[in-house]
KEMAR-803503 format. One record per residue (C-alpha): chain; x negated, y negated, z. Coordinates in pm, 1 decimal, decimal comma, always signed. Each point is the difference from the previous one (the first is absolute). Layout:
# KEMAR-803503
<A <X Y Z>>,
...
# end
This chain:
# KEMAR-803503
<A <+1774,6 -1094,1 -1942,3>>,
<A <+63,5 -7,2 -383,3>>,
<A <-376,3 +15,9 -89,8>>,
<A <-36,9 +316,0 +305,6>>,
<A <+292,8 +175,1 -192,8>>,
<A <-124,5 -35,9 -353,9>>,
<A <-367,8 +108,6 +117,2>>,
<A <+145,3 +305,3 +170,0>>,
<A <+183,6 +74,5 -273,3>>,
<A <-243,1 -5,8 -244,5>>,
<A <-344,3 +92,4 +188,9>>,
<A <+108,4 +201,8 +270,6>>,
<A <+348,0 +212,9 -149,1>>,
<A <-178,2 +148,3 -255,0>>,
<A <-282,6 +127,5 +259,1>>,
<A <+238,5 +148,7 +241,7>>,
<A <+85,7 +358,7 -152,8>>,
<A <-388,6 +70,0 -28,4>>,
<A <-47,0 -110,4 +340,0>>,
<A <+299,6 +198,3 +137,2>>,
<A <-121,0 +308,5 -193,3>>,
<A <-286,7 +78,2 +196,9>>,
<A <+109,5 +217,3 +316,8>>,
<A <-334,5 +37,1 +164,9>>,
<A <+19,5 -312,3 +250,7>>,
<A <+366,4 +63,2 +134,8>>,
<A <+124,7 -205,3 +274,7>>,
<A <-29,1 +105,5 +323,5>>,
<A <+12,0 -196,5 +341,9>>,
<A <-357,9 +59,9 +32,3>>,
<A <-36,5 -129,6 -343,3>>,
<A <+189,4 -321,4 +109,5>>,
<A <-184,4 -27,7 +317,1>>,
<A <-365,8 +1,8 -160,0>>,
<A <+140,6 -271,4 -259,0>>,
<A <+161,8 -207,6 +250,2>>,
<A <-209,6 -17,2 +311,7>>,
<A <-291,0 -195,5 -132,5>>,
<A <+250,2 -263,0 -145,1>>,
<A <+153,8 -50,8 +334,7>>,
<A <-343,1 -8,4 +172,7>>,
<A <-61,1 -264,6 -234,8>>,
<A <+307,9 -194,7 +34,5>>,
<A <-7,5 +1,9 +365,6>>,
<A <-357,9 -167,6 -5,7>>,
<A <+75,8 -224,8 -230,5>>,
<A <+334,9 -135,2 +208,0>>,
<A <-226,6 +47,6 +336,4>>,
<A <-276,4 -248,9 -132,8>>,
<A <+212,6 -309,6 +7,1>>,
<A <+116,4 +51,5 +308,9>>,
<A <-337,1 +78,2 +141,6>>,
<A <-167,5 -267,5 -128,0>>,
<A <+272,8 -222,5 +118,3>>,
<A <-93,5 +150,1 +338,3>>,
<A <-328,0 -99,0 -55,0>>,
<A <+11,6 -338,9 -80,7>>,
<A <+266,1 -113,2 +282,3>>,
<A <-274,8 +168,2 +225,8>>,
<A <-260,5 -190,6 -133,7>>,
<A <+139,4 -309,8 -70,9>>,
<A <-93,0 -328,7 +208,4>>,
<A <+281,3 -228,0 -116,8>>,
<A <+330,9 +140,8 +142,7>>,
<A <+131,1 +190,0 -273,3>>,
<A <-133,1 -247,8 -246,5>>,
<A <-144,2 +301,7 -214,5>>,
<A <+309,2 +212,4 -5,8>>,
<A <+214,2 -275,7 -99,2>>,
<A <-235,8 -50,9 -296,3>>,
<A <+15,6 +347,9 -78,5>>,
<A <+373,3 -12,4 -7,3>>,
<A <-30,0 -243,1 -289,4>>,
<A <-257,9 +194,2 -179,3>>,
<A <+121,9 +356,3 -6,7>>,
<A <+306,6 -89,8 -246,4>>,
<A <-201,8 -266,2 -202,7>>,
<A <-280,9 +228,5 -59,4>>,
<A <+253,0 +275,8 -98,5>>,
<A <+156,0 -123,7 -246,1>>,
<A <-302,1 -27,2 -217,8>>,
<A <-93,0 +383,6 +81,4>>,
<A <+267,7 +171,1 +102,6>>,
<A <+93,4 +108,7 -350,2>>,
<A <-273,2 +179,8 -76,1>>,
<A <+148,7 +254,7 +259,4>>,
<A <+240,4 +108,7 -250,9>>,
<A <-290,7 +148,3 -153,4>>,
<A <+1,2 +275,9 +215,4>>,
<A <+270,2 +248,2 -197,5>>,
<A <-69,8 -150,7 -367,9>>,
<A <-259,2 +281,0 -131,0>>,
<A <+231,2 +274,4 +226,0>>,
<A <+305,6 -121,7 -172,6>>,
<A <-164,1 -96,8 -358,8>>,
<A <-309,3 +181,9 -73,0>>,
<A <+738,0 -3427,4 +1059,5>>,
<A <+207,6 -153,6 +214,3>>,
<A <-127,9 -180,4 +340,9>>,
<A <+201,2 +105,9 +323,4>>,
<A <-20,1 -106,7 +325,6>>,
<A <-144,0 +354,0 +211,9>>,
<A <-131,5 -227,7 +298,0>>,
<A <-327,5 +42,0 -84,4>>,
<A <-235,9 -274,6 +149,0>>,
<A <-252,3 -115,0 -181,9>>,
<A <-312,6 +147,0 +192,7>>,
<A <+176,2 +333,4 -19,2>>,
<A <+17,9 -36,7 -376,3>>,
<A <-399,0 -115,9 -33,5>>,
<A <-69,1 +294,0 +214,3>>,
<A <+181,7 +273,8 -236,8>>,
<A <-294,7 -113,5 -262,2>>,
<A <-274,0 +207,9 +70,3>>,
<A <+209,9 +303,2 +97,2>>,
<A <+162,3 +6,3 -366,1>>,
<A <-320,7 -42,6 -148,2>>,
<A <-131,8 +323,3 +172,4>>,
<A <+321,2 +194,4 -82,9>>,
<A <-28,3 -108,3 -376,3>>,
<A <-271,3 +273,6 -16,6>>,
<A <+232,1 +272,5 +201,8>>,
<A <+213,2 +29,4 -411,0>>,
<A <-381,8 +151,1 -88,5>>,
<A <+37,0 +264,2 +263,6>>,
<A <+363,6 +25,9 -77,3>>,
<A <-23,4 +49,6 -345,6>>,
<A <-272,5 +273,0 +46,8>>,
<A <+204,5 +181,0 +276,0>>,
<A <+308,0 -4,3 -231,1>>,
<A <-173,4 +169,8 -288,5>>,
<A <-153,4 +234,9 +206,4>>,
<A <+296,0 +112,6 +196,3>>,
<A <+191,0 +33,6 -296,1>>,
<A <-256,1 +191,2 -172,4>>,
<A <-14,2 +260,9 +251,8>>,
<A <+359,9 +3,2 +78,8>>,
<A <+65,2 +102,0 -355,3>>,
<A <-188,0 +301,8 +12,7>>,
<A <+104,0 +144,8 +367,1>>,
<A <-314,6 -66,0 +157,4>>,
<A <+102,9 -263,7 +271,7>>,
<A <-299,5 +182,3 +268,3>>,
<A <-228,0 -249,5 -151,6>>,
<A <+195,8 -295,7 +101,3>>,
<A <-0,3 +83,9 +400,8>>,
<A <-348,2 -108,2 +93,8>>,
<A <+54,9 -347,8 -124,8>>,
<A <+296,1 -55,5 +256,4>>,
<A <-272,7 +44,5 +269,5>>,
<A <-280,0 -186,4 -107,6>>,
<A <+258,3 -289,1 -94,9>>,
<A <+48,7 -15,6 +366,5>>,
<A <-312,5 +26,4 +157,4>>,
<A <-117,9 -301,2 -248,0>>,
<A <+236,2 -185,9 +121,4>>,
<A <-102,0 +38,1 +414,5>>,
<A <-357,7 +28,7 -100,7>>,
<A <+19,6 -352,6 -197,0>>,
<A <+230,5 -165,1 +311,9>>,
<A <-300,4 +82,2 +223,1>>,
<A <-265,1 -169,5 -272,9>>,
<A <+179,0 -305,0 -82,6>>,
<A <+53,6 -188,4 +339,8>>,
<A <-373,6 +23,7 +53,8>>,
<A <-43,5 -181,5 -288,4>>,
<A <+245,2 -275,6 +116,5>>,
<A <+253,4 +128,8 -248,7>>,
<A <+321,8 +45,6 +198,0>>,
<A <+375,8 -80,4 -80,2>>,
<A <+196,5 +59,8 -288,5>>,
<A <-363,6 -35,0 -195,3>>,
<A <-120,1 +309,1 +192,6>>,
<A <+318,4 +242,8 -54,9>>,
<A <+0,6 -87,8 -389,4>>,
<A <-333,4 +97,7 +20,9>>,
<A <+74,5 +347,7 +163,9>>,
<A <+276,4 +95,5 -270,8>>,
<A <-210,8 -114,7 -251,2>>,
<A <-299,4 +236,6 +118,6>>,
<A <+270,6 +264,1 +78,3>>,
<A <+142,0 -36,0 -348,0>>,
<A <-349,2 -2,2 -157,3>>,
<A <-126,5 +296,3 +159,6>>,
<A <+335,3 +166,3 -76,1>>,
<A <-14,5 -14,5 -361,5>>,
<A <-341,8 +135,6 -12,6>>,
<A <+37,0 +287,4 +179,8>>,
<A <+337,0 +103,7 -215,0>>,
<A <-276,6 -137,9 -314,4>>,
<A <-257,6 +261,3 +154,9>>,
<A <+235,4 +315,0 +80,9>>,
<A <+202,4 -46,9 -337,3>>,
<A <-379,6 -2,6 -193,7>>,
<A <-82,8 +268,4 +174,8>>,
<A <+350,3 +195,2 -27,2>>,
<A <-19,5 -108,3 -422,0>>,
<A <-378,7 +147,6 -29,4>>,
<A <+130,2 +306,5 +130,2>>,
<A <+293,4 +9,7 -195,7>>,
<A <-226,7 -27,7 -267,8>>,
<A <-242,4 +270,5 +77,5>>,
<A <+270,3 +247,2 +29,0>>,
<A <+172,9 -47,3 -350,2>>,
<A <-394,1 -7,1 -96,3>>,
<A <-91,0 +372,2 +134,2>>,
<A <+345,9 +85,1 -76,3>>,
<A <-39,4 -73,1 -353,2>>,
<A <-389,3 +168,2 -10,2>>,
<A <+116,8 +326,0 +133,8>>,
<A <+308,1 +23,0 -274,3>>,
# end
């Protein structure tokens, strides 16, 4: 909280009477709405995707819950190596071992192996998704973020309905869908952010040429 406060007051403070001067983007509720709606759209896919691959995996799994019990043990392991990097999200915006006894057996705990392993490359997609979000949240332009919460999704069913027919199946297979959700995620926000910067950039460019 210390290090928040002395950034704000010394990066973002100084900033905040020539942002506040300029009266030509006053607030509105429709202003509010266009901001907001493609950050909900995205939260709400990104909360639906657990659940739905969850779904998923009891559906496909063979050994009587086997799979979601594994996945029970790797959601908050896997976490806690990533989940940080979601803090990411308002930085730009706002800037410019101890051994318990959890009743885990033992071929529970081998399965959780290749799971984590998978979800080790989900802090890639993270990190991207973080950056990108943050990016355009900073400059009001959050309509390039609301494709990604639908393609996250489909990924996800479109990989559940790959994976068993490859005998993948189990906690295995509904890593495997975040990890493809997360993936594809972070390069569509990558691609629409690009896109949204190039054009940015062309109109300071012919902005400048006609002055």
């Amino acid at each position: 909280s210390a290090i928040l406060y002395w950034g704000y007051l010394n990066h973002v403070k100084p900033l905040l009477p020539i942002m506040t001067a300029d009266t030509s983007h006053a607030l509105s509720i429709r202003a509010v709405f266009e901001f907001a709606w493609p950050l909900i759209m995205v939260q709400v896919a990104q909360r639906a995707s657990r659940p739905v691959v969850n779904l998923l995996v009891n559906r496909s799994d063979r050994d009587n819950g086997f799979g979601i019990a594994v996945l029970s043990l790797v959601y908050p392991l896997a976490h806690s190596g990533y989940g940080w990097l979601n803090n990411m999200k308002p930085i730009i915006s706002s800037y410019g071992g101890t051994k318990e006894d959890i009743g885990v057996q033992p071929d529970m705990a081998r399965a959780t192996a290749r799971p984590l392993f998978l979800y080790s490359f989900i802090c890639i997609a993270v990190a991207v998704r973080a950056y990108c979000t943050s990016w355009a949240t900073a400059i009001k332009q959050t309509s390039a973020l609301a494709s990604s919460a639908f393609v996250r999704l489909g990924m996800v069913i479109v990989t559940s309905a790959i994976l068993p027919a490859m005998g993948i199946r189990g906690a295995t297979m509904g890593i495997a869908c975040l990890l493809a959700g997360f993936s594809t995620e972070a390069v569509t926000v990558l691609i629409t952010t690009r896109r949204l910067n190039k054009s940015i950039l062309n109109q300071i460019s012919q902005t400048q040429m006609g002055n």
